[in-house]
C-alpha positions in Angstrom: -12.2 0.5 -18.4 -13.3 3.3 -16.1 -13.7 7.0 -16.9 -10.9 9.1 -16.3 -13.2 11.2 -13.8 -13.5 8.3 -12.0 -9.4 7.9 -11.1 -8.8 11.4 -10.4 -11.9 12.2 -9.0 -12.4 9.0 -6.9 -15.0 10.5 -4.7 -16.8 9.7 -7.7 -16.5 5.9 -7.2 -18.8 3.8 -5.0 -16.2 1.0 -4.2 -14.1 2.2 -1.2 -12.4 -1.2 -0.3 -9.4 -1.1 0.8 -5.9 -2.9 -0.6 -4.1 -5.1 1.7 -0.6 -5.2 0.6 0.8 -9.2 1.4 1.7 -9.9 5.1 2.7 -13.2 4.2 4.4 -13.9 1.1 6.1 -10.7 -0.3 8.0 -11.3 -3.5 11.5 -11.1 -4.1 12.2 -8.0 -5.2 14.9 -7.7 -7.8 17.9 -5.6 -7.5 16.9 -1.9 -8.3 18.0 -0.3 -12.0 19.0 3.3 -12.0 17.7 5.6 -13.8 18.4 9.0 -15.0 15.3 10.9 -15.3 14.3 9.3 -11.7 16.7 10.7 -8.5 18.3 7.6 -7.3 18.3 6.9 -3.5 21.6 6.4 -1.9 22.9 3.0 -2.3 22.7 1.7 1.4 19.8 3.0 2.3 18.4 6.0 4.3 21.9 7.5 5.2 21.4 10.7 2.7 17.6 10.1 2.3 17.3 13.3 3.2 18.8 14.5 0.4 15.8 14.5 -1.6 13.0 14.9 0.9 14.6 17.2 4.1 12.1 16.8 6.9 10.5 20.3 7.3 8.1 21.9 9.7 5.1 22.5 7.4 6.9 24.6 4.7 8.5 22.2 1.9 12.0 23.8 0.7 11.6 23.0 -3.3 15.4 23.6 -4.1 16.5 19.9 -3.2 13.9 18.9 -6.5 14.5 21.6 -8.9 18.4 20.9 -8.8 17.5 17.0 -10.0 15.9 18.7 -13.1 15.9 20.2 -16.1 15.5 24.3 -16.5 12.2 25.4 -17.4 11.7 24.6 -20.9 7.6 25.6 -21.8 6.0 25.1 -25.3 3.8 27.9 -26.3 3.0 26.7 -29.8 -0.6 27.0 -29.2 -1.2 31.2 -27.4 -4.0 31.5 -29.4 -5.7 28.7 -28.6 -9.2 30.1 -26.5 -9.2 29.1 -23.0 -13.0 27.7 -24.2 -11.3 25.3 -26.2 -9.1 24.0 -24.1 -11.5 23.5 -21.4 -13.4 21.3 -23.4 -10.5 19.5 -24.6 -10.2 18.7 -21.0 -13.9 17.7 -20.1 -13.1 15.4 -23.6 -10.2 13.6 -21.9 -11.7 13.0 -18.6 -14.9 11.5 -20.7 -12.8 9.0 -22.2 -12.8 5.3 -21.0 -9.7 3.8 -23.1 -6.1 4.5 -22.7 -5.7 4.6 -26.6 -8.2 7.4 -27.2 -6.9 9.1 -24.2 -3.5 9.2 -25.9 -4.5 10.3 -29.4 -5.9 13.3 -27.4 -3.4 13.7 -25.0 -0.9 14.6 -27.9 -3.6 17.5 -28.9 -3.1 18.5 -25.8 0.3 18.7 -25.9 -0.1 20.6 -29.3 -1.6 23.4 -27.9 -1.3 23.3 -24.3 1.5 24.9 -23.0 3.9 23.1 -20.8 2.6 24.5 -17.5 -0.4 23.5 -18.3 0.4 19.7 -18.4 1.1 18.7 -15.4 -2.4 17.4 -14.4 -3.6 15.7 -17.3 -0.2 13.7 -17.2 -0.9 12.7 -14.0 -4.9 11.7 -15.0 -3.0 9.6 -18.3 -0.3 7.9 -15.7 -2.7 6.4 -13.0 -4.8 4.9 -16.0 -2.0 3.4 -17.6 -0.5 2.5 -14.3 -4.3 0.6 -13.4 -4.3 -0.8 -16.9 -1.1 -2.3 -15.8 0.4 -3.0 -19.1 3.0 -0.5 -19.6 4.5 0.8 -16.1 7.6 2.3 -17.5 5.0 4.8 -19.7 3.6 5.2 -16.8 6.7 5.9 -15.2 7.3 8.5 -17.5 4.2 10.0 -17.2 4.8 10.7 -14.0 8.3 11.7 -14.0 6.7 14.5 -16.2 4.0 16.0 -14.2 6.9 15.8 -11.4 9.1 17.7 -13.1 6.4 20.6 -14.3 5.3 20.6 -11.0 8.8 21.3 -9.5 9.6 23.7 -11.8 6.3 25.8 -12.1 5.3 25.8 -7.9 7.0 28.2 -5.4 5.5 26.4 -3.0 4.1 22.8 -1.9 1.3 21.8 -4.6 -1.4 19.1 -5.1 0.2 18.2 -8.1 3.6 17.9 -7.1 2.0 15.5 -3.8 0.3 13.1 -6.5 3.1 13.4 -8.6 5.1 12.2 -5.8 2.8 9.4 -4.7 1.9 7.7 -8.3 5.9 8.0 -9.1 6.0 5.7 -5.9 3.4 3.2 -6.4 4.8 2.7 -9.8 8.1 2.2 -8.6 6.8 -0.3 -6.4 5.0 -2.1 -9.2 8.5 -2.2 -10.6 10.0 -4.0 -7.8 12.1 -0.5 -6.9 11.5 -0.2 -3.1 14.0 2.2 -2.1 12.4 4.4 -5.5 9.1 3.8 -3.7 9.9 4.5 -0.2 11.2 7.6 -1.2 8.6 9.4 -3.4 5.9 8.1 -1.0 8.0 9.9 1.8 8.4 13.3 0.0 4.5 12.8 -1.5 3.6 12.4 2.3 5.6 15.7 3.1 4.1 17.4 0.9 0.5 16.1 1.8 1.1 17.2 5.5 2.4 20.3 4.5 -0.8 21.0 2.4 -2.8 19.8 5.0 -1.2 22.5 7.5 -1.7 25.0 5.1 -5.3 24.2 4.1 -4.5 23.5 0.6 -7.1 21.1 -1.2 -7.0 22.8 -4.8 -4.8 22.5 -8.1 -3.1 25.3 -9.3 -5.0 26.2 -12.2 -8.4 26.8 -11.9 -9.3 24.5 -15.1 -8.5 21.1 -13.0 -10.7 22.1 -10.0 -14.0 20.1 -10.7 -16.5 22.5 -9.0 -18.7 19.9 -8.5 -16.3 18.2 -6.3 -15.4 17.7 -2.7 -12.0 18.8 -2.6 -11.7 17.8 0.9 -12.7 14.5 0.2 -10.5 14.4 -3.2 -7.2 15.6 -1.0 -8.1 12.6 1.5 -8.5 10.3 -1.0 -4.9 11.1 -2.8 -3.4 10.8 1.2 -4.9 7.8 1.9 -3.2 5.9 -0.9 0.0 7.5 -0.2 -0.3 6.1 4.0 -1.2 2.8 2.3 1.9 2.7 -0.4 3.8 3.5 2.9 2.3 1.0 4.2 3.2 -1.9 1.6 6.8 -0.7 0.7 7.9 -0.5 4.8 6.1 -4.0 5.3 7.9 -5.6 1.8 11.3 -4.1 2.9 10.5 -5.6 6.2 9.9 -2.3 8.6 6.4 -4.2 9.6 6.3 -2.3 13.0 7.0 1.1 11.2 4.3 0.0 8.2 1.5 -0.4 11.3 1.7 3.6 11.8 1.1 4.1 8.4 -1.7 1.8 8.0 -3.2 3.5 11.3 -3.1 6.7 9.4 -5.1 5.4 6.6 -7.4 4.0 8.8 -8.1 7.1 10.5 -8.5 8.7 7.1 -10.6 6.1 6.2 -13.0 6.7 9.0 -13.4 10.7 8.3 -14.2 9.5 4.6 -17.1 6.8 5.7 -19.0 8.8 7.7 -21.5 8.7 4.6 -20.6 5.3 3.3 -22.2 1.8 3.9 -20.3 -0.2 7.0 -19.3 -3.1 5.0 -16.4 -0.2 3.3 -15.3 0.8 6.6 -14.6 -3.3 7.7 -12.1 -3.6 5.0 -10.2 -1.3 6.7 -10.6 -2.6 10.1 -9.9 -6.2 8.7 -6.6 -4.5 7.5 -5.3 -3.2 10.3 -6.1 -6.3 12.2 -3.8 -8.3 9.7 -1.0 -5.9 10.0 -1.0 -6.5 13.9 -1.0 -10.1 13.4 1.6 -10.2 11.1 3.7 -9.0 13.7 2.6 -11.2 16.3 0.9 -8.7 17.8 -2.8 -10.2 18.8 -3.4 -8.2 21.4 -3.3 -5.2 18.8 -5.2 -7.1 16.4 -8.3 -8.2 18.5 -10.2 -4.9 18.6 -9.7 -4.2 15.0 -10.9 -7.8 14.2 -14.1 -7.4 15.9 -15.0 -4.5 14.5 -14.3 -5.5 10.9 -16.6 -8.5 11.6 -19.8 -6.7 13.6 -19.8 -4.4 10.3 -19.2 -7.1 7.9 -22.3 -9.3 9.6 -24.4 -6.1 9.3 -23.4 -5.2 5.7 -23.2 -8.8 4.4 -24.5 -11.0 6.7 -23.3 -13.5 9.4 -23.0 -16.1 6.2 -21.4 -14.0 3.8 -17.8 -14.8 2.7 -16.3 -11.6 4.4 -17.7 -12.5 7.7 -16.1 -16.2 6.8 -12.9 -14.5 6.4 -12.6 -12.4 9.0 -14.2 -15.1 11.5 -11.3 -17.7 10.3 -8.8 -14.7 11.1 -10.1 -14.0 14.3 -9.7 -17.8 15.4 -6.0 -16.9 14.5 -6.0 -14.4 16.7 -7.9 -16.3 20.0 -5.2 -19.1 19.3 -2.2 -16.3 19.8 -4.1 -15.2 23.1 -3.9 -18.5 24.4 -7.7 -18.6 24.4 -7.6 -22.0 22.1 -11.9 -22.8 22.7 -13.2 -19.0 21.7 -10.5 -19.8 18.9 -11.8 -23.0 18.0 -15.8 -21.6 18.2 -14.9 -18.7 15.6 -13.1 -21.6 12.9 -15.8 -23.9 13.1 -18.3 -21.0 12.3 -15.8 -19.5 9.5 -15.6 -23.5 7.9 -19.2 -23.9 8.0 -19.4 -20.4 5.9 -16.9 -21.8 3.7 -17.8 -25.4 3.0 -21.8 -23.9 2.3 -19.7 -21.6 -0.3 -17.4 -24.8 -1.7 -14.5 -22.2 -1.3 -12.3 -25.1 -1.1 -9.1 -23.0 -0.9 -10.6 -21.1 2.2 -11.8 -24.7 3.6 -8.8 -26.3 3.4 -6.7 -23.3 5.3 -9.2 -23.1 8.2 -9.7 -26.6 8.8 -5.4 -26.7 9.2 -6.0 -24.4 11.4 -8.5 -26.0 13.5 -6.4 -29.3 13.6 -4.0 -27.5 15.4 -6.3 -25.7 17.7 -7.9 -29.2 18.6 -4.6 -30.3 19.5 -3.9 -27.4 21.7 -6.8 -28.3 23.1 -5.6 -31.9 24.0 -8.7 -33.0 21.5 -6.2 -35.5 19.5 -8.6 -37.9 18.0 -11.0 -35.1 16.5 -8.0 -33.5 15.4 -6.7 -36.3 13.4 -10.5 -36.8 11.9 -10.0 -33.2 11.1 -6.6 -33.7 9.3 -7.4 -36.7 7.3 -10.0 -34.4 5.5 -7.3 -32.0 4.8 -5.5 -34.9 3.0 -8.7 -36.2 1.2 -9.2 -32.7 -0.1 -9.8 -32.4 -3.5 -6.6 -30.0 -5.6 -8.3 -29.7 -8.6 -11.4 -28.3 -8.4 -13.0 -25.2 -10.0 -14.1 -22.5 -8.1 -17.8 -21.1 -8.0 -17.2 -17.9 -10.0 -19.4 -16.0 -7.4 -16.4 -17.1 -5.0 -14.0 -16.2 -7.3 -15.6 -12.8 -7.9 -15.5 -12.5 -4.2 -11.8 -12.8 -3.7 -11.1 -10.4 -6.4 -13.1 -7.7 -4.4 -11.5 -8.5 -1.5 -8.8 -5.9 -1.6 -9.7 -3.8 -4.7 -8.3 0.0 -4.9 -10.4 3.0 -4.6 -6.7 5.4 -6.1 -3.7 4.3 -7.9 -2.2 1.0 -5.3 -2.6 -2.6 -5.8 -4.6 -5.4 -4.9 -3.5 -8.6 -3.7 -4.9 -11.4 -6.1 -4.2 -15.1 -5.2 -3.7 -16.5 -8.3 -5.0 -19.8 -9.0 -1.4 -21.4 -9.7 -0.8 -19.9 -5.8 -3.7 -21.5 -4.3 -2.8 -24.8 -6.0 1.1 -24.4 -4.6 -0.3 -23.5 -1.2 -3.2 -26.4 -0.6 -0.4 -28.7 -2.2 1.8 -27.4 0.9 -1.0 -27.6 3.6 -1.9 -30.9 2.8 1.5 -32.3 2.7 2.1 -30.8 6.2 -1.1 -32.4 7.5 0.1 -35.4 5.9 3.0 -35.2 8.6 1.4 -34.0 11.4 -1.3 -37.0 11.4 1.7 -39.6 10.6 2.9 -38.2 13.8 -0.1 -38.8 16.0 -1.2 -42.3 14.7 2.3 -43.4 15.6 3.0 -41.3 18.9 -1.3 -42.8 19.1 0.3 -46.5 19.1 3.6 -45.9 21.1 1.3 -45.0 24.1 -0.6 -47.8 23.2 -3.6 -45.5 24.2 -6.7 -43.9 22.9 -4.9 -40.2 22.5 -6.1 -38.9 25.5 -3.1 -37.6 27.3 -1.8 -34.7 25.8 2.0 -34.8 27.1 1.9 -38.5 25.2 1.0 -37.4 22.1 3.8 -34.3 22.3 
């Protein structure tokens, strides 16, 4: 398990890539469950949104929160405790790498820190239980703390109460409670922009300000995550052309922050946005992004490198939406030949469905056919090179408290399964269309 210091201060951390929420197979989110410590959004929808989160212009009204919560209620069990002391107790906690010694000295914390003073190192406890991912509702709660602190303690828009907002909505999201989500990440994103307005990069008490920290860098960090929680909630609720502004916004963020970076960090973001565009049909959108993503990916990593693969099999995609069917076909021969030399077969099998379809576009029926009938003969069962395996767990790992998309290896199965059953069909359809015409499959109207 990481440091502490490494979640809340990510600048800290050396992996930058970026998450890419699914564009393709969202789950089915179950029906939400209210609660009372969390404000629940109005049952259709966005009508009273509003209520919680008002649009402002820069300055945050805080009454529309405090009304949701408790009276200030501080603990000040521990006014003798030295200030000394309690800064070390802090430096301790952010030192600490497991969730179960960060608890035993969380509750000394509590003992002797007052209430006010919490707010923070809730938020530091939440995002590593919320990464551990085994207990989201403590998380949850966690965060529903430092929210409530935050509200109660600010008289105006705060760091904390902006994180507060954004981990309450990434949790929620983890919990399969969208309209939760898209509202926390819509107040923490508020909040962010009123901060950013106000030139406010700094937590209220002094104690929680690393000084060996970019705070710039820290406060872009936090509003990156929040434009990509935007990002996945709008696009699982189905607001795809609404997520594509948010994912924008990260992207530019993304860019201020790489300046210093290797390019290979910054491609995962271009890859991103390219898949965003595509997933709403958009191909024109997505070609620029595409390219780049790839020229940094073949400097970082190499023309052979699994990224390059990836993003080469994507931009065939992409060609074959344009209509330009032999550029598409050129880019997915190049991305197979990166992932047969690899044996991703999972990869392998996806592109060369792909191709099939492009050689058929291209009125190319026989080699199409060859290329389907090694989809069908392609092996289900196989185990994956662990370097390949390692490499599609990097593939969308989280630099701040949002997820990654994993395929597991039960979804791969499920999928080749349902790629090779449509090939199946599709070359059942040409061999017999192939002997209706009683010809060699050179006419394209024959064969469709």
């Amino acid at each position: 398990m990481r440091k502490a210091s490494s979640l809340f201060f990510p600048q800290l951390r050396r992996s930058h890539k970026i998450p890419l929420c699914s564009l393709s197979d969202h789950r089915s989110f179950s029906q939400l469950h209210s609660r009372q410590d969390i404000p629940s959004p109005a049952a259709n929808g966005r009508d009273n949104h509003s209520r919680h989160f008002p649009k402002t212009d820069g300055n945050l009204s805080f009454n529309f929160i405090k009304n949701e919560f408790f009276s200030r209620n501080f603990n000040s069990q521990a006014e003798n405790a030295s200030e000394e002391y309690k800064d070390q107790l802090w430096k301790d906690f952010l030192s600490l790498k497991s969730t179960t010694h960060m608890e035993t000295l969380f509750k000394e914390m509590e003992a002797i820190y007052d209430e006010a003073e919490l707010a923070v190192p809730c938020l530091v406890m939440g995002i590593e239980v919320y990464q551990e991912g085994k207990d989201p509702e403590k998380a949850l709660s966690l965060a529903n703390r430092a929210l409530k602190i935050s509200v109660t303690c600010d008289t105006e828009p705060s760091l904390e109460l902006a994180m507060s907002l954004g981990l309450l909505g990434s949790v929620c999201f983890s919990l399969n409670r969208l309209d939760d989500s898209l509202e926390y990440l819509e107040g923490a994103n508020r909040v962010f922009n009123s901060l950013e307005i106000d030139g406010s990069r700094t937590f209220r008490l002094p104690r929680y300000n690393d000084p060996y920290a970019d705070d710039e860098r820290t406060f872009w960090l936090h509003l990156h995550a929040v434009q990509y929680g935007l990002f996945g909630t709008k696009t699982a609720i189905g607001r795809r052309e609404e997520a594509i502004d948010h994912i924008g916004n990260a992207l530019e963020i993304r860019e201020k922050l790489s300046m210093d970076e290797d390019s290979g960090s910054l491609g995962f973001a271009y890859r991103d946005v390219a898949e965003a565009y595509l997933a709403v049909l958009n191909f024109k959108g997505a070609l620029p992004y595409c390219l780049k993503a790839l020229y940094l990916f073949k400097e970082q990593y190499g023309q052979k490198s699994l990224y390059s693969g990836l993003v080469l099999r994507l931009l065939g995609v992409i060609y074959t939406g344009l209509g330009e069917h032999e550029k598409a076909l050129e880019q997915n021969k190049l991305s197979r030949e990166v992932f047969r030399s690899w044996g991703a077969n999972y990869d392998l099998l996806l592109a060369e469905s792909e191709g099939a379809n492009m050689l058929i576009a291209l009125g190319r029926f026989d080699k199409a056919m060859d290329t389907l009938k090694g989809v069908v003969n392609q092996p289900l069962n196989y185990i994956e090179h662990p370097e390949v395996t390692a490499w599609r767990y990097s593939l969308y790992q989280v630099p701040s408290p949002y997820h990654a998309k994993i395929i597991s290896k039960a979804q791969q199965k499920l999928e080749m399964e349902e790629k090779v059953k449509e090939a199946q069909q599709l070359l059942e359809e040409l061999l017999k269309k192939k002997g209706d015409t009683g010809c060699s499959a050179s006419s394209k109207e024959a064969l469709l």
